[in-house]
Every structure is written in C-alpha cells, then in structure tokens.
C-alpha distance (Angstrom), angle and dihedral (degrees) to the residues before:
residue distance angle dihedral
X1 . . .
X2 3.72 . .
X3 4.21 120.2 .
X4 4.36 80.8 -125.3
X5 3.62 87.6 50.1
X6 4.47 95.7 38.8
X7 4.23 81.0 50.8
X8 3.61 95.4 59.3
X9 3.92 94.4 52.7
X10 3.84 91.6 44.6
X11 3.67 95.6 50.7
X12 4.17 88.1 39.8
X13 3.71 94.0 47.7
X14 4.14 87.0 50.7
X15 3.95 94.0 49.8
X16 4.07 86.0 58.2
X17 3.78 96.9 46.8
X18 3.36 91.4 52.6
X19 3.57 103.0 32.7
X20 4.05 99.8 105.8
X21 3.68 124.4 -108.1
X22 3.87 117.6 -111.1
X23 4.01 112.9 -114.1
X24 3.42 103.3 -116.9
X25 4.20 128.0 -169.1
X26 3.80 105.3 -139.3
X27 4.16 124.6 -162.5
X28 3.48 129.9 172.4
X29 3.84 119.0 -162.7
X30 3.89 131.2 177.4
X31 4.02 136.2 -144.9
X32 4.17 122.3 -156.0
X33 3.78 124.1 177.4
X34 3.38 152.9 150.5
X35 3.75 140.9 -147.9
X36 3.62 146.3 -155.8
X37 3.81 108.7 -163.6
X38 3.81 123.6 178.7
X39 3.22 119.7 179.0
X40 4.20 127.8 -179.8
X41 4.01 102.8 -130.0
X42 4.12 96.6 36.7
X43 3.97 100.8 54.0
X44 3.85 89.0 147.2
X45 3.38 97.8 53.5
X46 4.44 114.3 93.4
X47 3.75 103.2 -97.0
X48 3.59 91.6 -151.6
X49 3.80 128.4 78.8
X50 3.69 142.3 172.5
X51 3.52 134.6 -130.0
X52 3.90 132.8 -171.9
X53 4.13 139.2 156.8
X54 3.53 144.4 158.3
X55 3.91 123.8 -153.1
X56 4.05 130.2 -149.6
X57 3.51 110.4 -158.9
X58 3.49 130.7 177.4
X59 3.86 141.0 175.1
X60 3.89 142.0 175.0
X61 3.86 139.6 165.7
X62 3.94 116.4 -109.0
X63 3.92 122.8 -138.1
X64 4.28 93.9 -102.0
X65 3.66 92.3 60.3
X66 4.20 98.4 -90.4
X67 3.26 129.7 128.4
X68 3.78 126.0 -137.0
X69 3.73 129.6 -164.5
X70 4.16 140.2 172.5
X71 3.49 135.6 -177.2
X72 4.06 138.0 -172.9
X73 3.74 127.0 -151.6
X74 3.69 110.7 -158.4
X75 3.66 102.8 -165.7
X76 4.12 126.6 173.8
X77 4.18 82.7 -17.5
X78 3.64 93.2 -58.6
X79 3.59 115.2 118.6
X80 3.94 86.3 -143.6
X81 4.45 110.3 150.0
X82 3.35 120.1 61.5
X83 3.46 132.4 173.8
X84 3.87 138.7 176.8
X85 4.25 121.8 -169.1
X86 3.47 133.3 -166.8
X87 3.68 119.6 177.8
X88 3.49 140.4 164.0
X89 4.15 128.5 -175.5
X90 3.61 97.1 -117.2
X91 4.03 102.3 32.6
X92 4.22 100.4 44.0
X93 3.99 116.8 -134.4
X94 3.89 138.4 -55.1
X95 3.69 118.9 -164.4
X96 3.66 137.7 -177.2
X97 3.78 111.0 -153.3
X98 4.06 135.0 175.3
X99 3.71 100.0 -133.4
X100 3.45 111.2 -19.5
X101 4.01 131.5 87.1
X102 3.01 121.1 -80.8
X103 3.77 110.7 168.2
X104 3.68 140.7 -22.4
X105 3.75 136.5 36.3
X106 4.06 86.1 -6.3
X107 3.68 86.0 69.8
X108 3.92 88.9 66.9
X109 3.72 116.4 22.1
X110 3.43 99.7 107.3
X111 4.42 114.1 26.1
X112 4.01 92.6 147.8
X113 3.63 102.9 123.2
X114 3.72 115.3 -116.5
X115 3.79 131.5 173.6
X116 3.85 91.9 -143.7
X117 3.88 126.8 -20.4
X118 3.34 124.0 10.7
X119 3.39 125.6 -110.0
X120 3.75 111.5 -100.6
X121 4.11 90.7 41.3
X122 3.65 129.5 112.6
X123 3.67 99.9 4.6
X124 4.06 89.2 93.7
X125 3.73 142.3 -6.0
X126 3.87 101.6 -92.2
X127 3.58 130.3 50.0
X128 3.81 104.9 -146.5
X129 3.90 116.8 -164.2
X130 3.89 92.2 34.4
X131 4.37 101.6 124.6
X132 3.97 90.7 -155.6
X133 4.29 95.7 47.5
X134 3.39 96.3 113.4
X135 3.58 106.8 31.2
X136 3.45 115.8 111.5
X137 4.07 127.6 -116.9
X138 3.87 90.8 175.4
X139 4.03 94.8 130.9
X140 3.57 95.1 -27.8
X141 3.75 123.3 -176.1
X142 3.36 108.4 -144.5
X143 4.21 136.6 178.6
X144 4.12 127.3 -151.8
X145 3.85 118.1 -174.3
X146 4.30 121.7 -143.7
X147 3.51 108.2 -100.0
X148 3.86 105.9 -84.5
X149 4.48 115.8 -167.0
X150 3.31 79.6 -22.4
X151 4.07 100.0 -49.8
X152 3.32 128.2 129.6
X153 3.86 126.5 -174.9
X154 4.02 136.8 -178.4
X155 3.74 140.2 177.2
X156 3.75 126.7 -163.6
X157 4.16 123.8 -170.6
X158 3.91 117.5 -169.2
X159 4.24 111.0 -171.0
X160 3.31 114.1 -137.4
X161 4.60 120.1 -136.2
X162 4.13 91.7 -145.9
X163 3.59 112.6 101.3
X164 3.69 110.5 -108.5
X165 3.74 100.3 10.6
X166 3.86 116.5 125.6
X167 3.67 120.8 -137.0
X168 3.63 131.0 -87.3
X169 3.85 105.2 -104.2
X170 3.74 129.5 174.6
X171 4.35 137.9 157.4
X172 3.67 133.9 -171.1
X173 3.89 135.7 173.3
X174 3.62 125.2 -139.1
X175 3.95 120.3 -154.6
X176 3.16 123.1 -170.3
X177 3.81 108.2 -151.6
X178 4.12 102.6 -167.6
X179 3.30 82.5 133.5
X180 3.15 106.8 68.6
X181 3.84 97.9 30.3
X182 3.54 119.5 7.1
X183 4.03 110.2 -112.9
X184 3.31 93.3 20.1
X185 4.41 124.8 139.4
X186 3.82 131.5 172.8
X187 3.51 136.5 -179.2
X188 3.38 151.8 154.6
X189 3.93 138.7 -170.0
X190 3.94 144.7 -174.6
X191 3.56 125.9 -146.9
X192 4.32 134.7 -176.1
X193 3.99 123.8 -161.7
X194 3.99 106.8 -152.9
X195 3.92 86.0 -48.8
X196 3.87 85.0 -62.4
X197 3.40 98.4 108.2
X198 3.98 146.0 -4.7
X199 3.75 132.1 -153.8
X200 3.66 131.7 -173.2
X201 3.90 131.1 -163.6
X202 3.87 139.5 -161.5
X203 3.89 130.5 179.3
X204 3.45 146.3 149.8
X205 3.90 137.8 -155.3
X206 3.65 133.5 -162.3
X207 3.93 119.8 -174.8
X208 3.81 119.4 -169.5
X209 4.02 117.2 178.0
X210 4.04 108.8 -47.3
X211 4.03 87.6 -14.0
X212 3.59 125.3 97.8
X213 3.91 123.2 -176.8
X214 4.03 128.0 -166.9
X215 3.77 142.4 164.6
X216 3.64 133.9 177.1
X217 3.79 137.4 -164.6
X218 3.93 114.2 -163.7
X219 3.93 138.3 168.0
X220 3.48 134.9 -176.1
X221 3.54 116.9 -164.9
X222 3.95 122.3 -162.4
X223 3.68 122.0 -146.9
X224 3.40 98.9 -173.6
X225 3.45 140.3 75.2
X226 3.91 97.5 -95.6
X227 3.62 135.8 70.5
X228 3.99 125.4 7.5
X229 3.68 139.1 -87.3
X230 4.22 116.3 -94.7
X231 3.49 126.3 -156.0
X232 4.01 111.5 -179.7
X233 3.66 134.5 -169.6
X234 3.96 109.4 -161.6
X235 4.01 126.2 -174.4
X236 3.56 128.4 176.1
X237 3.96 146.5 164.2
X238 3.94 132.8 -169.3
X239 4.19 119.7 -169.0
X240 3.58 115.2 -171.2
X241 3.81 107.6 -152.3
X242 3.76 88.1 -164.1
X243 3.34 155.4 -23.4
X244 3.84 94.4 -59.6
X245 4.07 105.3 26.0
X246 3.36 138.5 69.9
X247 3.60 148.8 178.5
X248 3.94 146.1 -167.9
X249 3.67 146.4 165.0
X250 3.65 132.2 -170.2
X251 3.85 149.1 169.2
X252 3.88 133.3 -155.1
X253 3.50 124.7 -174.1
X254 3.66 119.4 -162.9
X255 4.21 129.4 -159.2
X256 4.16 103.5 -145.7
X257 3.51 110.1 -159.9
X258 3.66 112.5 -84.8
X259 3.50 93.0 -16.1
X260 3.96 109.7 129.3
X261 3.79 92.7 -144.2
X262 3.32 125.5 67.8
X263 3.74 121.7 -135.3
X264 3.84 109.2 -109.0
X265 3.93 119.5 -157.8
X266 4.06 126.8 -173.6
X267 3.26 132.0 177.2
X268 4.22 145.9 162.1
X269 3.91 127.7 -171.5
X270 3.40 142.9 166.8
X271 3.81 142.1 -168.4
X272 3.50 145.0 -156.9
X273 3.44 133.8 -161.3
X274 4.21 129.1 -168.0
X275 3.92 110.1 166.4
X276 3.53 119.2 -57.4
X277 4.06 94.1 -12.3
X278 4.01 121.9 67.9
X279 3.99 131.1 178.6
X280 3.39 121.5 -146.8
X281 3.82 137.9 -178.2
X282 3.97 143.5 177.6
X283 4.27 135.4 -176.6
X284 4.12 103.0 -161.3
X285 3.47 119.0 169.1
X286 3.83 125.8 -167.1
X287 4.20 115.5 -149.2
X288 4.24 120.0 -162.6
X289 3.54 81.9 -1.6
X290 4.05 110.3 -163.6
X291 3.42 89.3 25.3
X292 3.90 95.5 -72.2
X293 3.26 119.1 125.9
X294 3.84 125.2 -112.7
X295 3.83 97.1 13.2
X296 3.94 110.7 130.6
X297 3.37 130.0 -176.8
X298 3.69 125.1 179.0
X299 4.30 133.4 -165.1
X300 3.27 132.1 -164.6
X301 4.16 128.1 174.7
X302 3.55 147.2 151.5
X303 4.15 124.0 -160.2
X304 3.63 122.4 -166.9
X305 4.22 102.7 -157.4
X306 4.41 129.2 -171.0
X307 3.58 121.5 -167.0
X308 3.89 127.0 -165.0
C-alpha cells in the first residue's frame, strides 16, 4: 500500500469517528394471539394457530430537514419485516421494505371496508379479482406524495433476479373529495407484472357517522400464455356501533376468463376492542369458486389478539 493511498484511509477513518451520531427515538412493541380457524375443504388440518412478534422501531431527524425512520418485526424468530423511511414535509416519503408495500397500486387494491378479513380470504389459496395479487413486495422501493388539494399519489418498483424479466411497476392517486361531499374518497391505480400482466383498479368510499360505504371495480388482464383474465365487482360496508365494536358485510363477484360462472364471495365480521386486547371474527363463503361451477368453500374463525 502506498503512503498517498495509507493517508486517505487515515484521514477517512477520522471523518467517521468523529462524524456525530444521529439522535434517534427508539420503541419496542409486541403482538400475541391466537386463532381458531375452520375452514370447509381442510377439516384435518389443526384449526388453531398461534401468532406472536415484537417490533424495534426507531426514528430521528437528519441535518437537511428529513426525517429518517426503521423498524424490525421479529416474528416466530424470524427477523422477517423490514422497512426503511425517508420523508421530508415538502417531498412525501420513499421507503424500501422486505415484504410489505411500500408504494403504488398496493396502496389501493383492496379500500372495501371490513371489520376483520376481507371477504374473499381464507376460504382458498388464491384471491382472484384482487388487481395487486401478483405484484411483488419482495424489497420493494416504493414512493408516497403529501397530500396535495386533496391528492395523493405513489409509485412502487420491485426488480426482479430472472434474467430478462422487467420489474414489477405500478402507480395510483388517491383524492380525497371532502370537499365536494363530506366523507367522500376516490382512487384509482395501474399496475404491470414483468410485462406479463397488468391490472387496473377504481373505488370509492363514503363514510357518514359510524357508517362506512365502499365499492371497487378491478381487472387483471394476462398477456401471457398462463392463467385467465379477472374482472371483479367488490362492495362493502362497516358500522361501528360504538367506540369498541364493529361490524361489516360484503360481496365480490368475480368474471374468470371464459369460465361461465362467476366466482361468488360472501362474507360478515365483526370486532371488538377493550384496551390493549381485541376479538375479532368473520364467516366468508366462496360459491363456483375458480370460475367452476358448483364448487363451495366456506370459512369460519375467531382470533383473540394483545399488544404491548
């Protein structure tokens, strides 16, 4: 190593040491639950299941104005959410985040009201209709605007390791239209897998006192040789009787490709909250699901959750 080269490390090593630490707010919170699950097609399967996390967070304000935040979920002994914020007043957020959404079409796929799961979950393995299902949040990098007249807009991009393959991209603008009629949201969003596929979403919301109102209209269009086109119709409403309980119901219907039944999805739920523990249940039930005709499947489950 040369004494030009030996000067550069020294005088690089002493900028870190004393460059000054960032004063960060640290929290650590915690999640514990359990579940009884039924479910109509998987009667030998152990209706009950576990659940348990605890989450690192921390956050601190950078010298050019930013802000900067982190948090780890360590759930079952897997370190297995991450997610890394940068925001700023005047610019919005961009995050980086293992497997959760951070920005674009994710932001909007589902805004039906529910009190606990939606509708067309649990009762099977794939939830058709859905415009974001098979866009990837596997270390997604993902943008969200401030609110601007009311509008809101956010991008996410998700690289892809196969040779050749494009990346997952998708957008979507929120407005919130309180202006014109108090309680009132719209949106819609657009979304490409790897150029095999592209979805698109629309919805609106209206929420009045305890009620709250939403439907949904979503396709997903596949332009390769797998899989078939979905075209889904999705309503929804959630009353909260008080302070602590809530209710919903909701249906979405969903056109299969050539399939000449539609898919048929039902649901109710409910949930309760008292402090720091809440109960919450749901009944869904999925008819000609897949598109075939006569298939039913039905779900029924109850989850009593503590946080700390």
């Amino acid at each position: 190593m040369n004494k030009l080269t030996k000067v550069g490390l020294t005088a690089l090593a002493s900028t870190l040491i004393a460059a000054p630490a960032i004063s960060a707010d640290w929290s650590v919170s915690g999640s514990a639950s359990v579940s009884y699950t039924n479910v109509s097609n998987t009667s030998d399967t152990n209706p009950f299941s576990f659940g348990d996390s605890v989450t690192f967070s921390a956050s601190g304000d950078l010298d050019n104005g930013m802000s900067i935040s982190t948090k780890m979920e360590l759930d079952g002994n897997v370190m297995d959410d991450r997610h890394l914020t940068l925001s700023s007043d005047s610019m919005g957020s961009i995050a980086i985040t293992s497997s959760m959404t951070a920005g674009g079409i994710g932001k909007v796929a589902d805004k039906v009201p529910t009190a606990a799961e939606e509708v067309y979950d649990v009762t099977d393995a794939t939830d058709y209709g859905i415009a974001s299902q098979n866009i990837s949040s596997t270390n997604q990098l993902g943008f969200v605007s401030n609110e601007v007249s009311g509008f809101t807009i956010t991008a996410g991009i998700t690289p892809h390791s196969d040779a050749g393959a494009d990346a997952d991209n998708s957008w979507a603008i929120m407005y919130d239209a309180s202006s014109l009629m108090d309680g009132l949201a719209v949106g819609y969003g657009q979304a490409e897998n790897a150029n095999t596929a592209e979805a698109e979403t629309v919805y609106l919301t209206y929420t009045v006192g305890g009620l709250s109102f939403g439907y949904q209209d979503s396709t997903y269009d596949v332009n390769a040789a797998t899989g078939s086109d979905e075209d889904s119709q999705h309503i929804g409403a959630s009353f909260a009787v008080n302070e602590d309980l809530t209710v919903s119901a909701g249906r979405m219907d969903v056109e299969i490709g050539t399939s000449a039944s539609e898919e048929e999805n039902t649901g109710f739920s409910a949930s309760y909250t008292m402090g720091s523990m809440s109960v919450t249940a749901f009944a869904n039930k999925v008819d000609n699901a897949g598109g075939t005709a006569g298939v039913t499947k039905e779900a029924k489950g109850v989850t009593v959750a503590f946080s700390f």
